[in-house]
N, C-alpha and C positions, 0 to 999 in steps of 0.2 A: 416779751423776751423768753417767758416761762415756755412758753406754746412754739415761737420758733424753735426752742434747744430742743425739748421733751419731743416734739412730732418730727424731729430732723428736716427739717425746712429751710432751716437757712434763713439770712436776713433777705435776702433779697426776692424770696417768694412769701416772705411772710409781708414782707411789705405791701407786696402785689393784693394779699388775701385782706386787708385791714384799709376802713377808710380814716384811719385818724391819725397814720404814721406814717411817713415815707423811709426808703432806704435809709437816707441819711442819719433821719432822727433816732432810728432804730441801731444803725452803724454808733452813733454818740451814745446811746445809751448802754450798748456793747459793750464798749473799750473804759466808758468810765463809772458804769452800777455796778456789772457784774462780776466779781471775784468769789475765790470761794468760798470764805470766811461767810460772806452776806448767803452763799448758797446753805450751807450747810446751817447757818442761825434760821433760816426761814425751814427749813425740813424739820429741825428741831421745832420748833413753833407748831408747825401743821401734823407731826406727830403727836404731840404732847395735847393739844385739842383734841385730835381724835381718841387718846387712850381717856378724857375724862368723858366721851361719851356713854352713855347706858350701852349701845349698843356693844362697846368693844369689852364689856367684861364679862360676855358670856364665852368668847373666846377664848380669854386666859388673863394672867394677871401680868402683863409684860415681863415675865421674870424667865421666862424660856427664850431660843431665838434659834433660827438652820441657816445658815450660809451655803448659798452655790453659785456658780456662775452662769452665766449666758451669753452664748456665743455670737458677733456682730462682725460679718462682713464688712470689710473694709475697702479701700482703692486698690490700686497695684502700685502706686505711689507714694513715697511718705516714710515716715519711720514704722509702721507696720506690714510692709510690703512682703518682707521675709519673716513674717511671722505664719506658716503654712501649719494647721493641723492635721493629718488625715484624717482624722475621727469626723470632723467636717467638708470634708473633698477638698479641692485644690487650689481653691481660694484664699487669699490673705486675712485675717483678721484679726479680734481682739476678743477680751471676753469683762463683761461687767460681774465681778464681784460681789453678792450683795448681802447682808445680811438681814432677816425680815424677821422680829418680833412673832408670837405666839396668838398676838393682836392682831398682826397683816400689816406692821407698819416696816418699810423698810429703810431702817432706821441707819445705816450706812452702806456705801458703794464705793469701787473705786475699780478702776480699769488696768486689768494684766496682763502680759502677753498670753496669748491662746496656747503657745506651746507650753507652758512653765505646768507645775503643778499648783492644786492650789491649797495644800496641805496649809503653805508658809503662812497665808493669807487670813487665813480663820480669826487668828488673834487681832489684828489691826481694826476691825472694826466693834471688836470689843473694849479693848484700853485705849484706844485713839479716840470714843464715842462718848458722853457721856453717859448716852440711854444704856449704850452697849456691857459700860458698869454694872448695871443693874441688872444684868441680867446672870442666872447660876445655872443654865444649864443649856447646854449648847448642842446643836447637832451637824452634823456634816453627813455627806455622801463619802463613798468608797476609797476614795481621793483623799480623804481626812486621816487613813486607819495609818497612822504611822506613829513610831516610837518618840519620836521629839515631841509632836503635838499631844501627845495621854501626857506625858511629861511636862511640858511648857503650863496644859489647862490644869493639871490637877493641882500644881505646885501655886499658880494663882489662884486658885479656890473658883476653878468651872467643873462642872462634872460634864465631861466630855463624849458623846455617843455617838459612834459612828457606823453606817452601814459596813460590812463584812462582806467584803468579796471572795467568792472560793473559801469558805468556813472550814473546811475537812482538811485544808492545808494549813490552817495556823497550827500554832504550839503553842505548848503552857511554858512560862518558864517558872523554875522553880529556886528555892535557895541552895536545898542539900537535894541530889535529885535520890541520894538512898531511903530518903523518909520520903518519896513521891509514893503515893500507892499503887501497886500492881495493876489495878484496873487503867491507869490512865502513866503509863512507863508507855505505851506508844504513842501518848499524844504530848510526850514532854520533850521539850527543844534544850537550847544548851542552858546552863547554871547562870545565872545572876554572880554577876560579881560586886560583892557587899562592897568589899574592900575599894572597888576603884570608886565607885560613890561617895563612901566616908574623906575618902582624901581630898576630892574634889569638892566637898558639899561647900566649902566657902567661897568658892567660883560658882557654883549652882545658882546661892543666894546671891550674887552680885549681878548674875543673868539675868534673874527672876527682879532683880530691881531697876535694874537698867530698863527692860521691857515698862515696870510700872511708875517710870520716873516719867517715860514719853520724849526720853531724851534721841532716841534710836527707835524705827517703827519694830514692833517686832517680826515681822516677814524679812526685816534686812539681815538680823538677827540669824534667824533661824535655817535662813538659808547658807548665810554662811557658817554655820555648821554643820550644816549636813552636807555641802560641799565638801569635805574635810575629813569624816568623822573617826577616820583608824588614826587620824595629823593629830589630833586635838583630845586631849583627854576632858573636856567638858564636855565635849560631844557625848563623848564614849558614857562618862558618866549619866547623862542626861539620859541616853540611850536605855543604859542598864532602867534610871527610872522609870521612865517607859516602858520598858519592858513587863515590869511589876504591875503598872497600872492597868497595863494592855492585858496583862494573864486574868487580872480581876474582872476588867471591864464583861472581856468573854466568858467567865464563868456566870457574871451577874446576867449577862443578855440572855443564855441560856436558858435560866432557869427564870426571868423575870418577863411573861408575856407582857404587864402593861409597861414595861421600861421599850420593849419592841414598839408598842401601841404609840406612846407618845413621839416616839423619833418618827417611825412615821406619818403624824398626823401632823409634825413640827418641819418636815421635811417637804411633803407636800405643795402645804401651805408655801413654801420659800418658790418651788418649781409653780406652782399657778399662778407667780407674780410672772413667769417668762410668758405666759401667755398673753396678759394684759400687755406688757412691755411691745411683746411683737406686732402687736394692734396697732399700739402708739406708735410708735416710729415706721411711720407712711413715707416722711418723706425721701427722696434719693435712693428707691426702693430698696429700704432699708439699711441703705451700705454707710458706716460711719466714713465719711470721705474726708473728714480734718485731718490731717497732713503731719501735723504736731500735737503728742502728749499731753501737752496741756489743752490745746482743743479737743481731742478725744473725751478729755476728762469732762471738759465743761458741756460736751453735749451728751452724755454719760446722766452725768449728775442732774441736769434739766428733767432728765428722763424720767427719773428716779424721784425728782419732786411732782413733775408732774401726775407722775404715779400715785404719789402719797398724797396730793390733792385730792384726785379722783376718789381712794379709798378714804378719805376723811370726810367728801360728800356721800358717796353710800350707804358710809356709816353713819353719818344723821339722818337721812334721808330712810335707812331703816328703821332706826330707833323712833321716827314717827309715824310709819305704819303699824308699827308691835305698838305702840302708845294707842294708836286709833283702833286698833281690835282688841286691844283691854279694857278700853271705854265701852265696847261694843258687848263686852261680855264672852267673846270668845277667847279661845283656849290659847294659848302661847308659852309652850312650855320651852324651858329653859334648855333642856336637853334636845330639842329639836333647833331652837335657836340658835344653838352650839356650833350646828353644823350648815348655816348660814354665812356664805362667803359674801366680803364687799368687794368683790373684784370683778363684777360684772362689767360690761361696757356697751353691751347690744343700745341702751338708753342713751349713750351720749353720739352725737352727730360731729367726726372727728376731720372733717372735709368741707369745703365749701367755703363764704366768706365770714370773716370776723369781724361783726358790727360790735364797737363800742360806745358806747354811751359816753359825752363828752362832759370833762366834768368844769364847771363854772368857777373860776374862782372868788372865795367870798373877802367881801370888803374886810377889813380889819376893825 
């Protein structure tokens, strides 16, 4: 079932590809194993393995992660039909969400329209995740730099970095802009307003706990405030926060190269999971053709374990060659193993048939 969802096959070609299941049995085990509760416990499992391997701590200490999406053609049919980006020509689709640890593990996904932005999104697979708890320091692409999200991450305790699109057009904002100094009065935007903050801060905290209660995802959240935000003074307020955080964040990126260094090494990493992803999904040249949201989802999330399968076998499967050249007396330094990716695929034969080994059942 893993291998139909993750390779976009379908039941009815994976059946064809396997000699130990027919459609049917495959169809029965569909409609009555697979939910996503049991999906999402099994990624937790095959994550949480891979992070106690040796290999995965030369990586990083799971406490970083980047979130982006990846774009997946779809039908002309279905409920994403009119979801058209230009950014991708004129085809319909969707786009997988994902967020990928500092390890390689990609430890939540979810699927959103292609048109949306994905600013909203950042947060849900951090409070919605367990792993994603644990994690303090977040990265995003261009798409991230917005005043709710400095706002949303910093007030939950993430330190939020985002790439900076067109740098030479942001602003500082300031409190009193008379105490700004002369040097930097042209690169100062409008005043913070303390006062709508303080008024608001007990709707702030009420935001800020609704998000960590899990009662509400926070991308529903977030968007409708920013839907709104001259309507809504939490917005507004949120906004000014933001704003504060967003002045600091750009003066620390400036003057902080390895704060640069890590976002893009944290960024990276998240964008070479689309490559591996693209590999995977052979089948129905490519196109997510499920019809319905929650099928998209489910062959989404397939994907995405199957994914983290794969990088949980590399990851062993490293950690014993670097064993077998220590033994050997050769060199293996940590700072070269650093930059050892498990996201290779050239090794695995992703086409053809699927012989399983049947398994006996034993007396009692």
């Amino acid at each position: 079932m893993i291998l139909a969802e993750g390779l976009n096959l379908g039941l009815s070609k994976m059946a064809n590809a396997t000699s130990t299941h027919n459609y049917i049995q495959l169809s029965r085990l569909s409609r009555w194993h697979v939910e996503s509760e049991g999906m999402a416990r099994a990624l937790a499992m095959v994550i949480d393995a891979q992070a106690r391997l040796p290999m995965a701590q030369f990586w990083g200490a799971g406490t970083t992660a980047s979130s982006d999406g990846q774009f997946f053609p779809t039908t002309q049919h279905g409920e994403a039909m009119n979801l058209v980006n230009a950014k991708y020509g004129n085809d319909p689709g969707i786009k997988a969400y994902t967020h990928v640890s500092d390890q390689y593990a990609p430890f939540a996904t979810q699927v959103i329209p292609a048109t949306v932005s994905e600013a909203p999104y950042i947060l849900d697979g951090l409070l919605m995740n367990p792993i994603g708890k644990r994690i303090k320091e977040q990265y995003a692409d261009t798409g991230g730099f917005t005043d709710l999200v400095f706002a949303a991450t910093t007030l939950l305790g993430y330190r939020f970095h985002s790439r900076i699109r067109d740098l030479a057009s942001k602003r500082l904002h300031v409190f009193d802009l008379r105490t700004a100094p002369k040097e930097l009065k042209g690169l100062t935007g409008d005043k913070i307003r303390e006062a709508k903050i303080v008024e608001n801060w007990p709707d702030v905290l009420r935001c800020i706990a609704t998000m960590l209660s899990g009662r509400m995802q926070p991308s529903h959240l977030l968007k409708k405030l920013a839907a709104r935000p001259r309507q809504h003074d939490l917005a507004l307020a949120l906004r000014e926060i933001g704003r504060v955080e967003r002045t600091l964040f750009i003066i620390e990126w400036l003057l902080d190269t390895d704060m640069q260094r890590r976002a893009n090494i944290g960024l990276n990493k998240g964008e070479a999971h689309h490559a591996l992803k693209g590999a995977l999904c052979i089948g129905r040249q490519g196109e997510i053709r499920d019809r319905t949201t929650e099928g998209q989802h489910f062959r989404i999330a397939g994907l995405n374990l199957l994914t983290a399968i794969i990088i949980y076998w590399n990851s062993k499967q490293l950690g014993i060659a670097v064993a077998k050249r220590q033994r050997a007396g050769l060199d293996c330094s940590p700072e070269l193993l650093a930059h050892i990716s498990p996201l290779g695929w050239a090794h695995i034969i992703l086409t053809g048939e699927y012989r399983w080994r049947k398994m006996q059942a034993q007396n009692a």
